[in-house]
VOGU-3710 file (C-alpha; in Angstrom, 3 decimals, decimal comma):
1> xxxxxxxxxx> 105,223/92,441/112,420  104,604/89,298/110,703  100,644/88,335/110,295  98,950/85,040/109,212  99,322/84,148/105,505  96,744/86,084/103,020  95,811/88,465/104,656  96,726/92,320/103,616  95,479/95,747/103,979  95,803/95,729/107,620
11> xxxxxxxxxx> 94,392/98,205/110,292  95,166/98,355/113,845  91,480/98,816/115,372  92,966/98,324/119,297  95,413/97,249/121,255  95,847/95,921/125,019  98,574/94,721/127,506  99,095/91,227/126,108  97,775/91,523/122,367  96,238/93,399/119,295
21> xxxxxxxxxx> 93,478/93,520/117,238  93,398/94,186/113,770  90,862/94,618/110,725  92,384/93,167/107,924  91,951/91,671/104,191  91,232/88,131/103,442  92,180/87,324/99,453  90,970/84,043/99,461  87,623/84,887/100,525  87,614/88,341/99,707
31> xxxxxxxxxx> 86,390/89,688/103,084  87,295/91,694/105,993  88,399/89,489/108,809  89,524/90,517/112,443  92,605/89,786/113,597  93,581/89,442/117,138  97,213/88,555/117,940  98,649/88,084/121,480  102,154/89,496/122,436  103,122/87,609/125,435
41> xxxxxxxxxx> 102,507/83,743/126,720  100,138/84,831/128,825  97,580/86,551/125,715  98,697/83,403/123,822  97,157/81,062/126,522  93,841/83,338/126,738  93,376/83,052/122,753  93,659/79,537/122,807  90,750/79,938/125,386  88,757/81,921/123,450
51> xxxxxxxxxx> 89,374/79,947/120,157  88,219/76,834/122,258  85,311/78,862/122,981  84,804/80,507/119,688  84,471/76,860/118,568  81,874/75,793/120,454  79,575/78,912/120,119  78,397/78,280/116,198  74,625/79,716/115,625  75,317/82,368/118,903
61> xxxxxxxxxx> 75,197/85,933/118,584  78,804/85,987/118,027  81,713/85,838/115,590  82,283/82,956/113,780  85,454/81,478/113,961  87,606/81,225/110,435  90,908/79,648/112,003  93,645/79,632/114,896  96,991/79,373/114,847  99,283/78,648/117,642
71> xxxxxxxxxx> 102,420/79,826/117,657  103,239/79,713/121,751  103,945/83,635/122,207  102,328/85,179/119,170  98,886/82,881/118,725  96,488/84,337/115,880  92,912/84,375/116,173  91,179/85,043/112,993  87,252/85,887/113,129  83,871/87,099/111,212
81> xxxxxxxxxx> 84,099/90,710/110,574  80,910/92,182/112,481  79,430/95,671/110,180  78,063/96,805/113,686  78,103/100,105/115,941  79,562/99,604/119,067  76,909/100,584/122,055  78,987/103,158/122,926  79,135/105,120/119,875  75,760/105,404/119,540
91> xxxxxxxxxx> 74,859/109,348/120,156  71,844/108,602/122,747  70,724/112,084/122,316  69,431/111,435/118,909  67,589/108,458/120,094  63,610/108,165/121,879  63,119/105,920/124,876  61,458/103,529/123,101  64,599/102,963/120,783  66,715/102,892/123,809
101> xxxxxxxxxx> 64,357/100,023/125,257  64,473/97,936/121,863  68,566/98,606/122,280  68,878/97,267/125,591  66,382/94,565/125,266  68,339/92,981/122,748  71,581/93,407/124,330  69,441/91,172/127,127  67,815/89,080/124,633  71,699/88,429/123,025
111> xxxxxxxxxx> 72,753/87,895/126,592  70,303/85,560/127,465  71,610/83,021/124,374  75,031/82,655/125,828  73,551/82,249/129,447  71,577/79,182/127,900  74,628/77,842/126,545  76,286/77,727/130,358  78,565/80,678/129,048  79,863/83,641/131,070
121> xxxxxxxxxx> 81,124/86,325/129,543  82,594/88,444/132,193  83,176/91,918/129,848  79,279/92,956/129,067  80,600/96,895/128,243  79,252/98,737/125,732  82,582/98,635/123,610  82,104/94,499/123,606  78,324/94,949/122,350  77,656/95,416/118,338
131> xxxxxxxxxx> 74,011/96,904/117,409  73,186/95,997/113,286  71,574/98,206/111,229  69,136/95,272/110,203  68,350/94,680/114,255  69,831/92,739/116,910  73,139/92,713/118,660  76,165/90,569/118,028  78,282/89,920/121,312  82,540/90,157/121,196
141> xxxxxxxxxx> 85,307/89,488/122,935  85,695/86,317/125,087  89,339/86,924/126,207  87,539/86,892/130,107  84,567/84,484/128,828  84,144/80,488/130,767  81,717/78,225/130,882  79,900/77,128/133,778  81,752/74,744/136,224  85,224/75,689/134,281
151> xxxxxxxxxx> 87,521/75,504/137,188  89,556/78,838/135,527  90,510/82,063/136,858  89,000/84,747/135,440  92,427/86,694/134,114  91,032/90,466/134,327  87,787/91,687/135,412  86,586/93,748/132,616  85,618/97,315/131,920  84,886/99,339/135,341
161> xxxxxxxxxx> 81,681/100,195/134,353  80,226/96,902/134,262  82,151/95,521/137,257  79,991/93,715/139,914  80,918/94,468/143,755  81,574/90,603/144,364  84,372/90,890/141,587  85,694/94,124/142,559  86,578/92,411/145,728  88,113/89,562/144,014
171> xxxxxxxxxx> 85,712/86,724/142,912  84,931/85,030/140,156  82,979/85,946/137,451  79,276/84,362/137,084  75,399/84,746/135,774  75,005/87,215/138,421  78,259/89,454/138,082  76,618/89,264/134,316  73,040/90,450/135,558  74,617/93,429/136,732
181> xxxxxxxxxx> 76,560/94,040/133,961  73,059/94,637/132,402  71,583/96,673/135,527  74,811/98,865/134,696  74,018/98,840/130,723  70,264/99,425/130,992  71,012/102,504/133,626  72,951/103,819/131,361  70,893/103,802/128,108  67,748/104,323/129,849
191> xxxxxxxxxx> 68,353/106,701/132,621  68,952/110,153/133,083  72,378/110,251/135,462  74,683/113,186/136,152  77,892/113,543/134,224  79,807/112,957/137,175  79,024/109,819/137,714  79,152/107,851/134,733  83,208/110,058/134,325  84,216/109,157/137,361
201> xxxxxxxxxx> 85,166/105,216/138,387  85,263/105,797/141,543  82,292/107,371/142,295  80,677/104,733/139,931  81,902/101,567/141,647  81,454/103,278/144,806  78,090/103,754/144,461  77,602/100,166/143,064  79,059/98,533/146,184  76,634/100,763/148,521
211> xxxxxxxxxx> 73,163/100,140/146,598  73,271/103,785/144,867  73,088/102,354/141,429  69,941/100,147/142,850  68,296/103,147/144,023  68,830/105,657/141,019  67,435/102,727/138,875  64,550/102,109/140,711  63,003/104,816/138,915  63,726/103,618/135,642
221> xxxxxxxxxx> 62,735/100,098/135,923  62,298/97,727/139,142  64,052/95,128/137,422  67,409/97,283/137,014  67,159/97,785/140,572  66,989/93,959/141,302  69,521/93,733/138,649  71,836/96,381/140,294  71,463/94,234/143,937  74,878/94,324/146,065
231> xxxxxxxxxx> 73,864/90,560/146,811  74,453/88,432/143,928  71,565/86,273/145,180  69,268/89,345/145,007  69,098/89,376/141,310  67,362/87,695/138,545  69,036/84,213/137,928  70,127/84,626/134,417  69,552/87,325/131,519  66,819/85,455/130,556
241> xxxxxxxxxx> 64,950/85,809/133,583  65,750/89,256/133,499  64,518/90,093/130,148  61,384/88,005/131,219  60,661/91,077/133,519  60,971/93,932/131,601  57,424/93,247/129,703  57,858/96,265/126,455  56,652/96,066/123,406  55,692/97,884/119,912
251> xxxxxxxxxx> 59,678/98,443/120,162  61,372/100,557/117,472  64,715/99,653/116,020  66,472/102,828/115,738  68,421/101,411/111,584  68,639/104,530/110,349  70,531/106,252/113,045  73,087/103,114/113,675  73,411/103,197/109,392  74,456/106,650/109,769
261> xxxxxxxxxx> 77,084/106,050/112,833  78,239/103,208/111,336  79,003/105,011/107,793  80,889/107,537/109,739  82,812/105,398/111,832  83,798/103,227/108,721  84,779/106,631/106,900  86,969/107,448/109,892  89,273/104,567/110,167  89,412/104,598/106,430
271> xxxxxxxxxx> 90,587/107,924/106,253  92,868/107,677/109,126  94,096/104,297/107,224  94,659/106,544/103,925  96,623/109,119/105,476  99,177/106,971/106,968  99,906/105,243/104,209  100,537/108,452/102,101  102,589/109,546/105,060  104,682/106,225/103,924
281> xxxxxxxxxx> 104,339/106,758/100,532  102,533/103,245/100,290  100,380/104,022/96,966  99,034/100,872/96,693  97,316/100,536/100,188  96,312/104,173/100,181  94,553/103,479/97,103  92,881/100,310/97,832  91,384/101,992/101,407  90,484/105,487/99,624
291> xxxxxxxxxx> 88,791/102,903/96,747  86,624/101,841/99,670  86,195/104,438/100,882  84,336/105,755/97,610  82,664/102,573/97,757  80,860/102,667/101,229  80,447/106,588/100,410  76,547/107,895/99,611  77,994/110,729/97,694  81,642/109,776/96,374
301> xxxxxxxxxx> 81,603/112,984/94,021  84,315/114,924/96,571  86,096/111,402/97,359  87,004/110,414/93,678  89,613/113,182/92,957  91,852/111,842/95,576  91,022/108,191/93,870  92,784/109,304/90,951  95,839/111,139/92,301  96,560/107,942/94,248
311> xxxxxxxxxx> 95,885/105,578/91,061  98,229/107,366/89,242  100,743/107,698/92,054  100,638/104,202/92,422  100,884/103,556/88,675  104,407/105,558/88,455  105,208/103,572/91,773  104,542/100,689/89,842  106,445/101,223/87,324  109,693/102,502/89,131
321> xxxxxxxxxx> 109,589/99,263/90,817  109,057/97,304/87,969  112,473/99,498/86,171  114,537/99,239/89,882  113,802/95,116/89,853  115,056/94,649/86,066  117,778/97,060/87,073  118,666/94,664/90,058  118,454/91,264/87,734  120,869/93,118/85,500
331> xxxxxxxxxx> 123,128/94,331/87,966  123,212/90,091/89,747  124,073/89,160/85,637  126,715/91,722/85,553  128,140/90,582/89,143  128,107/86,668/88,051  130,025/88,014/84,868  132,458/89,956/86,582  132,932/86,980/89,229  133,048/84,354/86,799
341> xxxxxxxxxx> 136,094/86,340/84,115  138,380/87,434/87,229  137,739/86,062/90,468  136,053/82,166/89,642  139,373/79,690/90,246  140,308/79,092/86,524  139,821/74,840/85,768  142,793/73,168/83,370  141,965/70,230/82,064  144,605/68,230/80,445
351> xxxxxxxxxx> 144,141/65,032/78,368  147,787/63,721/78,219  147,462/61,548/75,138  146,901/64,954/73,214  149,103/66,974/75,377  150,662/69,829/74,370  153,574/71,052/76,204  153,006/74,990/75,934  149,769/74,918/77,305  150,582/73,634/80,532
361> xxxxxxxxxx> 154,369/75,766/80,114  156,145/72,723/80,128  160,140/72,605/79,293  159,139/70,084/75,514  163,001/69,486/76,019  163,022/67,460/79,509  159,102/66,797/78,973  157,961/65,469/75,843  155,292/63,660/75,018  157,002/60,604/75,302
371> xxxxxxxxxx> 157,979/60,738/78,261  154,835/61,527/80,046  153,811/58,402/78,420  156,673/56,574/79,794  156,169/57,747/82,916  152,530/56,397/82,932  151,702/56,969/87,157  152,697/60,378/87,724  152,403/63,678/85,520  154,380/66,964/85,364
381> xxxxxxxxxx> 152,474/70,040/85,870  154,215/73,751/86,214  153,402/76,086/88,648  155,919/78,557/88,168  158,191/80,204/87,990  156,960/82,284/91,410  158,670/84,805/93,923  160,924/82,845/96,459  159,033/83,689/99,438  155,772/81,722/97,773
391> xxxxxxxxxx> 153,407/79,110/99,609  151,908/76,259/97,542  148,674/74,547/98,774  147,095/71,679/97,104  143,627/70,898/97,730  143,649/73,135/101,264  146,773/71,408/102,260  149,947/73,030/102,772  152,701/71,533/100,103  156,510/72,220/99,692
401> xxxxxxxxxx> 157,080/74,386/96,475  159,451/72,314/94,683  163,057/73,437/93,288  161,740/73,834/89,608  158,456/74,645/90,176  157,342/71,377/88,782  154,590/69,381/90,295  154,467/65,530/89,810  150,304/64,367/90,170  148,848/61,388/89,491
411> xxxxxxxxxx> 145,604/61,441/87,370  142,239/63,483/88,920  141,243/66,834/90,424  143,176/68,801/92,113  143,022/73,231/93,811  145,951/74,316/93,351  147,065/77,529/95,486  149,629/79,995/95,253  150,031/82,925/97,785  152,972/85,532/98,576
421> xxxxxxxxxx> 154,740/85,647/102,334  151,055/87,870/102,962  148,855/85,528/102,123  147,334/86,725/98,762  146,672/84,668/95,921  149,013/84,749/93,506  147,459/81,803/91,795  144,202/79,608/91,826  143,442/76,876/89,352  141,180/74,015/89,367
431> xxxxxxxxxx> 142,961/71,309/87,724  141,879/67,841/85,948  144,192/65,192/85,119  142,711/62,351/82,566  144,258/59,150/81,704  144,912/58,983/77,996  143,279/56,908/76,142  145,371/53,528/74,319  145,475/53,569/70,657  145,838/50,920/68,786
441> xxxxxxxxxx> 149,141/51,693/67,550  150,318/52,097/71,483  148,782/48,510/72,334  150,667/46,964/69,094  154,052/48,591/70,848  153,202/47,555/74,420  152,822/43,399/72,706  155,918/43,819/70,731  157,694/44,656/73,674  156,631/41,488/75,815
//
């Protein structure tokens, strides 16, 4: 798979029916970027979307955009790598209510931003929603996002668990299918509901389109249960208005707990990153994600034996490669050689007014030097003696052999071809016929004889 130019070290971090989306390594800025890459015309179209987006969302709580290139099928997005937690991964258990409340209230408060800017994002999940350590929640993925009065489609409607009733049954995304993305989101973080029926999708959208999520959050907060309203005109207006409601304060960001999810995540996909590379023997990337590894580590004690195996491993990598590419450059010399003493067409070049007949096998008896020069158009060049059955071609073209195996040229450059009745080359010469040059002595003869 080809990816943008620069970037290296790449992970795949997720992938869905018309692209991918990868974590990769920026050189030039020397930063982790993601990557998302569609597969088919229709992701292509949806990136250019959400670049177009991207672009026009600067200062938001979410990614900034580094570049976008367009390539009809395979378009590359390239954004800010976000050092969140996804919502989802956050273990819920270890967390009080009131850290759950300063969670959801800046999902809302996050939310709320995009609303202002007329945007709707259409895929509020948890997996789209980034928590920092330092506070506050970055929002990603706008592959469903549009902007108010955007006369587009919404292509998919977005994680099940978020899903409004109105788009279940086919319409388009707005503020209020958003609103009860958060009703779903603050239900979930905040209340106490049975296993089976946040596992099941069924009985979760069911109970969405008949009011049962309304009712179950009614005891949480009112305003999930306005948020959670079958009728889209039942519920608060915007996230804004929403958060307006919910009135909590004294909140307490749970950092630590999100620092320690997040340094176990990261450890994760590093490791899983290390171990396929050593499964392709690809020292050099196995070594640069084990190296961060140790880097991100709190205790890197147990991580830096494995460091050094893979340094060295790479170094003796290194070094075969660097012995198999002079081996190679040697090997090209040695064909060239080869190529150029036996199988290169040999090039004669004769300079007739210091001719000598054996080095062109002439007969010095019928062909002496004087009477080339007599001649003074055309020049005798031998060719033979060959089999009988041979073919002569002169510069590609087909020629009779002649009688005596002489060939009469005028002066320039000629490819001169010999093959048997089979067609293999008996003979191949490039061949250069000069004028000779007039010496004085030759112009004195050519006056006396007018």
């Amino acid at each position: 798979m080809n990816f943008p130019e620069g970037l290296t070290h790449v992970l795949a971090l997720g992938q869905g029916g018309e692209g991918d989306v990868f974590r990769a390594w920026q050189a030039s800025t020397g930063r982790q970027v993601v990557l998302k890459r569609s597969r088919t015309a229709a992701g292509a179209q949806r990136l250019r979307e959400e670049a177009r987006l991207y672009s026009t969302l600067a200062g938001l709580p979410v990614p900034g955009l580094l570049s976008f290139e367009d390539h009809s099928k395979h378009a590359s997005l390239l954004l800010e790598w976000i050092d969140g937690v996804g919502v989802a991964q956050i273990p819920l258990e270890r967390l009080s209510q009131n850290e759950r409340r300063a969670i959801f209230q800046e999902i809302c408060r996050s939310v709320a931003k995009l609303h202002g800017a007329n945007l709707v994002h259409g895929d509020l999940s948890r997996a789209n929603l980034l928590a920092l350590t330092s506070g506050g929640i970055q929002v990603i993925d706008l592959g469903v996002a549009k902007r108010l009065g955007d006369n587009l489609p919404s292509p998919a409607m977005g994680a099940w668990e978020i899903v409004a009733p109105e788009v279940l049954k086919g319409e388009a995304s707005t503020l209020a299918s958003d609103v009860y993305a958060l009703g779903c989101l603050g239900l979930l973080l905040l209340g106490d509901l049975p296993p089976e029926v946040t596992s099941s999708r069924h009985d979760w959208c069911s109970q969405g389109q008949s009011g049962g999520l309304a009712r179950r959050a009614a005891s949480v907060h009112p305003v999930l249960a306005a948020a959670l309203q079958v009728d889209p005109g039942l519920r608060p207006a915007d996230a804004a208005d929403l958060m307006g409601c919910l009135e909590w304060d004294r909140l307490r960001w749970p950092g630590a707990v999100l620092e320690d999810v997040r340094r176990q995540w990261n450890d994760r996909l590093l490791a899983d990153a290390v171990e396929r590379c050593m499964a392709q023997k690809d020292w050099e990337c196995a070594w640069f994600w084990q190296k961060e590894r140790v880097e991100r580590a709190d205790d890197p004690q147990e991580l830096l034996p494995q460091l050094s195996q893979l340094a060295h491993r790479k170094a003796r990598a290194g070094g075969r490669q660097r012995t198999m590419a002079i081996v190679g450059v040697f090997l090209v010399v040695l064909g060239l050689f080869i190529f150029n003493q036996f199988f290169r067409p040999r090039r004669e070049s004769i300079r007739l007014d210091s001719l000598k007949t054996s080095e062109v096998g002439l007969d010095s008896s019928v062909y002496g030097y004087s009477t080339l020069m007599q001649e003074g158009r055309l020049f005798p060049y031998k060719v033979g003696p060959q089999p009988p059955d041979a073919h002569l071609w002169i510069d590609g073209q087909p020629e009779e052999m002649p009688d005596d195996d002489t060939l009469w040229l005028e002066p320039g450059d000629y490819r001169i071809e010999v093959r048997d009745a089979s067609g293999s080359l008996l003979r191949d010469t490039l061949l250069t016929i000069r004028m000779p040059r007039s010496s004085s002595r030759h112009r004195a003869a050519r006056r006396d004889g007018r």
